[in-house]
N, C-alpha and C positions, 0 to 999 in steps of 0.2 A: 662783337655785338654788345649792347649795352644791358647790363645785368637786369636794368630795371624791366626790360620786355621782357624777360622769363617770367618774372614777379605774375600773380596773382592779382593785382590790386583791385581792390572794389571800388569802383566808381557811384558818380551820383546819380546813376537812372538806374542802379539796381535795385532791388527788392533788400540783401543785404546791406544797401549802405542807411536805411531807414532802419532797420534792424539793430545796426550797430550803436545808432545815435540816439534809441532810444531805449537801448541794455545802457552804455554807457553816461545817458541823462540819468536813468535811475541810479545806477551805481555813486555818480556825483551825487544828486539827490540825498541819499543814502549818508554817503562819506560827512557833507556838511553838513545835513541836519544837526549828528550824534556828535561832530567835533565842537560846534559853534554853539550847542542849548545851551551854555553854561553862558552866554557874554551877557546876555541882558538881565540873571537875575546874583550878576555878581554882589548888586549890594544885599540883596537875600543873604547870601554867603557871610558878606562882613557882619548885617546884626545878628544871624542864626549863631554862626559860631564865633562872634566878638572877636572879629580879626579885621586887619588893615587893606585898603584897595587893592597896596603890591600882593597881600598875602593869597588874599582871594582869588587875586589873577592866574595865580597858579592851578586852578582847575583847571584853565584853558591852557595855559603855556607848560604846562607837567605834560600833554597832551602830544601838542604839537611836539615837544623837544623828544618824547620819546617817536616819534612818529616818522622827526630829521633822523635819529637815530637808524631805527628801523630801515630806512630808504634806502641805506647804503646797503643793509643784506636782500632785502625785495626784489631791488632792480637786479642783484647777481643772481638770485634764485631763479628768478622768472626767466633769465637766459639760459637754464639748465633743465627746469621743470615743464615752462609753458606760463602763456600770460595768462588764460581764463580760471584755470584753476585756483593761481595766486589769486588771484583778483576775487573770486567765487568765495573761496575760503574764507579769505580775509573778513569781506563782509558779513559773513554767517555769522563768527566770532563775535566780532564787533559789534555785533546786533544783541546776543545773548548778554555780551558784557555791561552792554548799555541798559538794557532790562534787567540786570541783575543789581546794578548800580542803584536804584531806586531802594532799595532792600539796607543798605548801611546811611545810618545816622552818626555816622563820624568822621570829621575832615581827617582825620589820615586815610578813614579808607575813599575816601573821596577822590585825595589824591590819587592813591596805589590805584581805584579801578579806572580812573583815568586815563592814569598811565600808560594801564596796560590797552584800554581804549583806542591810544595814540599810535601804539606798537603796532597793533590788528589791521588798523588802516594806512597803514605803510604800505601793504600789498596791494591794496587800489590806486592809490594816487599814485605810488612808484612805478605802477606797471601801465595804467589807463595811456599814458600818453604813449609810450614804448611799441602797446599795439596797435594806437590811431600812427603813427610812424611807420609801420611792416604791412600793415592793411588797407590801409589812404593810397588814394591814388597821389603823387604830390601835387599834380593838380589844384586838386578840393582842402590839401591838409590842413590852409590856414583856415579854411572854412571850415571843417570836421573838429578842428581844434575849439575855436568858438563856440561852437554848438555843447560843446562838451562842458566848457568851462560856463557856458548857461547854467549846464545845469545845477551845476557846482553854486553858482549865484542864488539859483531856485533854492535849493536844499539848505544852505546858510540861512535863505529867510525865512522859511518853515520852521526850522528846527528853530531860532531864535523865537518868532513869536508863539509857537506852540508851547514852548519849555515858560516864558514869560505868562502868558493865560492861567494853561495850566497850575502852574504856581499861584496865581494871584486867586483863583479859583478854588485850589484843590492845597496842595504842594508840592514843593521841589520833586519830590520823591518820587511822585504820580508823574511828572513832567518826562524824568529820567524814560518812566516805563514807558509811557507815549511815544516817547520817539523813538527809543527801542524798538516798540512792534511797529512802526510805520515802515523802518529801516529794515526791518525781518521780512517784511512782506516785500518791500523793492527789491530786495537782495536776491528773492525767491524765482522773481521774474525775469533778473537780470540774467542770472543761469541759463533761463530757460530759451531767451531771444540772442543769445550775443553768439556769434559764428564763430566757430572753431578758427584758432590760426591757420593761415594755409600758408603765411610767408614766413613760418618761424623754423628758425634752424636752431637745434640745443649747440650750447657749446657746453665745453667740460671749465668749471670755474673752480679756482683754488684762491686761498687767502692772498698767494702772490700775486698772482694775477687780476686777480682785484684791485690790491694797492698800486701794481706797478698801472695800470687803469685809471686809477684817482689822480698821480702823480702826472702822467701823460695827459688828461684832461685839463687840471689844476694851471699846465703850463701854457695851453692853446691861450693865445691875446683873445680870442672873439668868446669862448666857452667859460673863459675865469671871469670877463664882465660879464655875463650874462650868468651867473653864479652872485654875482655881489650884486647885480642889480635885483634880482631873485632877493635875495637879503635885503633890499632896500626896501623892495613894493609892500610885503608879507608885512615887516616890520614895521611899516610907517602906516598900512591900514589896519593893522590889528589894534596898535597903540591908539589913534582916533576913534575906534569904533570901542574900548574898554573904556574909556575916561569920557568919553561925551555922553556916558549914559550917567555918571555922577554928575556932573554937570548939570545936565538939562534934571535933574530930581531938587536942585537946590536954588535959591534965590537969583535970578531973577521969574525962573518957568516954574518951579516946582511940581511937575508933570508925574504922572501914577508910572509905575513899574509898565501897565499896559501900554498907555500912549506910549510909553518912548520906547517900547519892543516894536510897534509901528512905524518908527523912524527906518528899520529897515529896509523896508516898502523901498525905499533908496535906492538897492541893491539890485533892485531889479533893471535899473540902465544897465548894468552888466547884461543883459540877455541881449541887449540891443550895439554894446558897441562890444564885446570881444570878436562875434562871428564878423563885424562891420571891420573890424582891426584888421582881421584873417584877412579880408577882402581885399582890404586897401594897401597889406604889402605886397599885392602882387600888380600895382598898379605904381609906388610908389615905394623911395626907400624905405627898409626897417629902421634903419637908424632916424628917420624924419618922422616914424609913427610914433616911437618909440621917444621921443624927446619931447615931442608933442603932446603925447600922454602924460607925463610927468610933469608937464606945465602945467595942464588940466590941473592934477592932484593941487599944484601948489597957488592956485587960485581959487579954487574951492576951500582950499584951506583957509586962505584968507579971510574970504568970506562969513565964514565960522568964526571969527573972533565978535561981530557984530552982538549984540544983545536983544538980536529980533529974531524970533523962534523960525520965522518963514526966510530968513538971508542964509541960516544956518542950516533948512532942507534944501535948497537952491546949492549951498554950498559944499554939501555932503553930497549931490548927487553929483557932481562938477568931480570933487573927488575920485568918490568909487567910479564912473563912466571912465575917468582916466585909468583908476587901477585895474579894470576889467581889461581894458586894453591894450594897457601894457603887458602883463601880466600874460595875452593868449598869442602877443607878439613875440614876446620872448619863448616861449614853450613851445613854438612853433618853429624858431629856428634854431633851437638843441635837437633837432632830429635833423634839418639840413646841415648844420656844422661836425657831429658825429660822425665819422669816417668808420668807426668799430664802437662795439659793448652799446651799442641805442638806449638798449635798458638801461644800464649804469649812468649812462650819461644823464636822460631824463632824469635819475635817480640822485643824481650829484646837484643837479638845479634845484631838484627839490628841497632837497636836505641843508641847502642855504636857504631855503626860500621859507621853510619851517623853522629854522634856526633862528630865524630874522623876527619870527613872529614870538620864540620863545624868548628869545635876550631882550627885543624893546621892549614886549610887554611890560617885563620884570623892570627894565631900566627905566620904561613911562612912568611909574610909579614914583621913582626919586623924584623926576621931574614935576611931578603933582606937585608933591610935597609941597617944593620946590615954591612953585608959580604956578600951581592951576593948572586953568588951561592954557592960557601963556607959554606956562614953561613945557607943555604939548609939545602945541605948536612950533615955537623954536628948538625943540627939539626932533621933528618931525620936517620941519624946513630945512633943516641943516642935513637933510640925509637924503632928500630930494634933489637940494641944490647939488649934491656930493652924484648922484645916480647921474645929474644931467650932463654933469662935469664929464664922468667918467666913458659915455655915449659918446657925447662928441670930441675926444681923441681919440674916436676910432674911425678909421680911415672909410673911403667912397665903399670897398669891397665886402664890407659890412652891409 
């Protein structure tokens, strides 16, 4: 008999499966708000504390990198503990920390509560997908997955243009606390509506057993690309959405701190093509979605080299519409390629997928230097054309 008929799974005409998708929209909501308030008033950052683009970026990538970090113990805890409580906890934390964060006027501690910012929500993102995988019917997953990663979209664009307002308004500091208690308050609700697991089994997890996990994942052909391509998507939209806000503040647009936290508005084609993504692998290849989204990205980029403020919203949303896309196709099918550890596995995608956001940040910044936005760009081209490479040697069975 096949395992999956014992399974529980919630479907799409239950009362629980609305439940689920809007505990876990808030939770996304939540998670991106408090990771992403920093992107739009990074040049705040460089004239407050007279430091450089690369240096500044580090509020966001200190974040993310402890966050990759984090993902690798998340995902194993949450196979031992349970997914809701990880996931509960983590936000509560992360919410305080963020509200506390308003409180220090000093980039080391900026950094440090960042950091630890990054760490707290490792237990939401490493585990959210892991329980849409044991609780989805697979039916609906690429669709449940979409919906999730909306929200993730939602929350990115709030928390950037709240933390931007706020600042231009008030201060950084006041920004910090705002999204804080928005995220206190989603986190609250999130508890209150998300249904208990009913497909989760504890397993007993040890450091070996983890590694020998990582190693056996690391080696699958279909699970290591979608690992690096995770590392491509993360790191080639974090690097275009850090450097387009210097950009667009300088000759030829010289546009306010507000207008261009507006620019995110963007973001919100992701609400319309990840769940549309889900859809469409189940009607068509992943490997055809998933290459086609990645063309998106590098025509829109294109686009953006133009010196007309409207070829470059045009071409940012061509972008992000591809990287929402791509992005809920791949995370979609790290629970169908998983054979064992789902958490960890999710947890291994991610942790490149953060890692990707930590290292180009940091390495966009040479590239400024460098060439602007030129040297962005080419250096963002060269990691897309490398993702599309990499897709298509991979065989029909993908």
């Amino acid at each position: 008999m096949d395992i999956k008929k014992k399974k529980k799974f919630i479907k799409q005409t239950s009362k629980d499966f609305y439940k689920v998708m809007v505990a876990l929209f808030l939770a996304g909501f939540a998670t991106f708000s408090m990771l992403y308030c920093v992107q739009p008033i990074l040049p705040i950052f460089s004239k407050k504390f007279n430091i450089s683009p690369t240096v500044s970026s580090l509020s966001l990538s200190s974040a993310t990198l402890m966050m990759a970090v984090g993902m690798l113990i998340s995902g194993a805890l949450s196979d031992t503990i349970g997914r809701k409580s990880i996931m509960g906890t983590s936000l509560l934390l992360s919410s305080l920390l963020t509200m506390g964060s308003a409180y220090t006027d000093s980039w080391y501690g900026v950094i440090l509560i960042r950091s630890l910012i990054g760490l707290s929500l490792s237990g939401v993102v490493g585990v959210a997908m892991s329980y849409l995988n044991e609780e989805i019917h697979p039916k609906i997953l690429g669709l449940s997955m979409g919906l999730y990663i909306s929200g993730n979209t939602v929350g990115g664009l709030v928390g950037r243009i709240v933390s931007s307002s706020v600042t231009h308004y008030l201060s950084w500091n006041a920004a910090f606390f705002s999204v804080g208690l928005c995220a206190l308050c989603s986190s609250i609700v999130f508890m209150l509506l998300l249904p208990v697991s009913k497909n989760f089994s504890a397993s007993k997890v040890t450091p070996v057993f983890i590694l020998n996990n990582i190693i056996c994942q690391c080696k699958n052909k279909y699970l290591s690309t979608l690992f690096i391509i995770g590392f491509i998507l993360m790191g080639s939209f974090i690097t275009v959405f850090n450097y387009i806000t210097y950009r667009l503040m300088v000759s030829p647009f010289y546009l306010s701190q507000v207008m261009i936290s507006y620019i995110s508005l963007v973001y919100l084609i992701g609400v319309y093509t990840s769940p549309k993504a889900g859809i469409l692998i189940t009607q068509y290849h992943s490997k055809i979605i998933l290459m086609s989204s990645l063309f998106m990205m590098l025509i829109g980029l294109l686009l953006t080299q133009l010196d007309i403020i409207y070829f470059i919203i045009i071409g940012l949303l061509f972008f992000s519409g591809g990287f929402f896309a791509a992005h809920s196709v791949s995370s979609s099918w790290i629970g169908f390629l998983a054979t064992k550890s789902k958490g960890q596995a999710s947890s291994l995608y991610l942790f490149f997928y953060y890692l990707g956001s930590s290292i180009c940040s940091i390495f966009g910044g040479c590239f400024w230097f460098i060439g602007h936005w030129i040297g962005i760009s080419l250096f963002v081209m060269f990691m897309l054309v490398l993702g599309i490479q990499l897709i298509n040697q991979l065989n029909d069975e993908f």
